[in-house]
N, C-alpha and C positions, 0 to 999 in steps of 0.2 A: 407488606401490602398483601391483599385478598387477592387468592387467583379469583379471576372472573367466568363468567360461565363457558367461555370457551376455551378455558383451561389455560394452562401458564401458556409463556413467551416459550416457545423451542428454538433451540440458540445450536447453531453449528460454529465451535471454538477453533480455531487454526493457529499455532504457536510453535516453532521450531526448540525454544527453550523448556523444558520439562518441568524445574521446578518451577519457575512462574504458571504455565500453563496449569500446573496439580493445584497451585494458591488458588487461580482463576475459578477454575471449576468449585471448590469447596466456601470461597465467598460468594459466587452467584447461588451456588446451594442453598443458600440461608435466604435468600429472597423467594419467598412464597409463590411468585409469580416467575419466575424465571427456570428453565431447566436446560438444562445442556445435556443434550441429545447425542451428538457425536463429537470426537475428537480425533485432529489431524495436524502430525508434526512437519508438514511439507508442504508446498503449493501442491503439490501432483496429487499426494495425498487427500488435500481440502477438495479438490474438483472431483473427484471420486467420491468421497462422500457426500458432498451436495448432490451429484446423481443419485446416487442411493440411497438416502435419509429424507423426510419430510421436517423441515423446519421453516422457522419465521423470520427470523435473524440469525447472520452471519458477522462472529467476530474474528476476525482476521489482524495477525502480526503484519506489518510491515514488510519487514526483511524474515524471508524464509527460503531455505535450500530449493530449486527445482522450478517456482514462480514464486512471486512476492505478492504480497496483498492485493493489489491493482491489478494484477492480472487474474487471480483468481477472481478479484469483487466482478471484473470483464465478464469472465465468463458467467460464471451464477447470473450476473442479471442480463446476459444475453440469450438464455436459457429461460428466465421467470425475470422481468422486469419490476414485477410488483413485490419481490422480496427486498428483505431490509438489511442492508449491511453496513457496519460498524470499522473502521480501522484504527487498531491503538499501535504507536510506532516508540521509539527512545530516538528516532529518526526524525526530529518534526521540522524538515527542510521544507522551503514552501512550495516549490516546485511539486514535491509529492503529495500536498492537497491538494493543488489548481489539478493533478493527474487525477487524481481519487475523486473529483465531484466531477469532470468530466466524464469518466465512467459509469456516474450513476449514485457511487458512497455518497449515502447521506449523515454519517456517521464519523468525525474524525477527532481522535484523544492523544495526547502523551499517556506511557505506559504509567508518569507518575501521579494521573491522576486517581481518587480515592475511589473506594469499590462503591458506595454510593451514588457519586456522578458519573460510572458507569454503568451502573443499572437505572438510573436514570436517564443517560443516553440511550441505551438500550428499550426502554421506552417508549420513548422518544421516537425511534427511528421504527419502532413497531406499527406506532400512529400513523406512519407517515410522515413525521417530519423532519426537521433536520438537525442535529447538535453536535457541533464544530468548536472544539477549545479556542478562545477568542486571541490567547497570545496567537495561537499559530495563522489563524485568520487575520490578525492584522500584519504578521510578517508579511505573509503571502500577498498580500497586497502591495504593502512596501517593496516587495523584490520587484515585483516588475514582471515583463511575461518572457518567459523562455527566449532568447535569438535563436539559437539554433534548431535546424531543421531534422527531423527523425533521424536521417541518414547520418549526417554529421554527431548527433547525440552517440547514437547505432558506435560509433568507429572512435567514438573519443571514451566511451563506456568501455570498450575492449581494449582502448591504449590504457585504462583507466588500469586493468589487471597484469598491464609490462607487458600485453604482443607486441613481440614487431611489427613492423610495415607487412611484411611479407604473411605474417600468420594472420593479422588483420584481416589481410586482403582474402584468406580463404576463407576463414571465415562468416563472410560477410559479404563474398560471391563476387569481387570486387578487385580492378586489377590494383597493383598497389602504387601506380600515379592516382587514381580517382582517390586512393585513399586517403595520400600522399593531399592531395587538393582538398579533400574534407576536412584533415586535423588544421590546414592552415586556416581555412575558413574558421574554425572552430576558436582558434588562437584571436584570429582577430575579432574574431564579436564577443569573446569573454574579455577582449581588452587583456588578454594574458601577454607574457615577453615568450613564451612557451608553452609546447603543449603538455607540460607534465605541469604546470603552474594553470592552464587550459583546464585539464584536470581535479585540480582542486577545489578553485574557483567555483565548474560545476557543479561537482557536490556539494556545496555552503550550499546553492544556491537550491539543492535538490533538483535542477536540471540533465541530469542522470543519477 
């Protein structure tokens, strides 16, 4: 494609995995209109250079050390709302679209989609508009919307890593009866028999 007169798409890339990310970059390379600007292997990283860099669209991993995509996509477009960002996952739990378009992503892929319909989402999301892989948009539908409440999510997230009650509880500023009352609540709206089954459940469901 022709860059246009106001020059290609600048693309801020964020991907904790190296070789995929160096693929990324040398096939958006080949698209005439597309350039990538800066590169960041961390959420901490990607929010630092969005402050620093001028670009159009943000493509963001999913899962990254430090913050994840939705939290970095948070901030950039709490910063510049009229910026465009993209999230490509190997994660495409439906919980974390229904999280990513609440945010603001209008952008959301499996990593196995082809480098084509990602710069075509890319795009896409330059325009202003939206492009959403449709398996993962009809899952997301089919799941249903989240039961659990921040806090509860907060505390069944950190049982999700093996703390205990008690490290839970510091972490999370929280005596460990209230904790202790959140993983149960958690138990019974996942319809789990336990909260390490609690646990699982969640993440099918990308509810943490």
């Amino acid at each position: 494609m022709d860059v246009d007169a106001a020059g290609p798409i600048r693309l801020l890339l964020a991907d904790d995995e190296t070789l995929f990310r160096d693929a990324l970059v040398m096939l958006l390379s080949m698209q005439d209109d597309l350039e990538v600007v800066a590169q960041a292997a961390s959420g901490p990283e990607a929010m630092a250079l969005a402050r620093a860099h001028e670009f159009d669209v943000a493509l963001l991993d999913l899962q990254m050390p430090g913050a994840d995509g939705i939290a970095v996509a948070e901030t950039i477009l709490t910063a510049t709302p009229t910026r465009g960002v993209l999230v490509v996952t190997s994660h495409g739990r439906p919980g974390y679209l229904k999280r990513a378009l609440q945010v603001g992503v209008r952008g959301f892929l499996p990593k196995t989609a082809s480098a084509g319909v990602l710069a075509e989402a890319i795009r896409t999301v330059h325009r202003g508009g939206r492009y959403v892989d449709s398996e993962l948009a009809v899952d997301a539908i089919a799941a249903g919307e989240n039961p659990l409440s921040p806090r509860e999510a907060d505390v069944l997230e950190l049982a999700a890593q093996g703390a205990p009650v008690e490290e839970i509880a510091a972490r999370a500023h929280l005596s460990p009866g209230t904790v202790r009352n959140y993983l149960s609540a958690a138990v019974v709206k996942t319809g789990a028999a336990n909260r390490h089954e609690a646990v699982h459940l969640a993440h099918e469901k990308g509810w943490i």
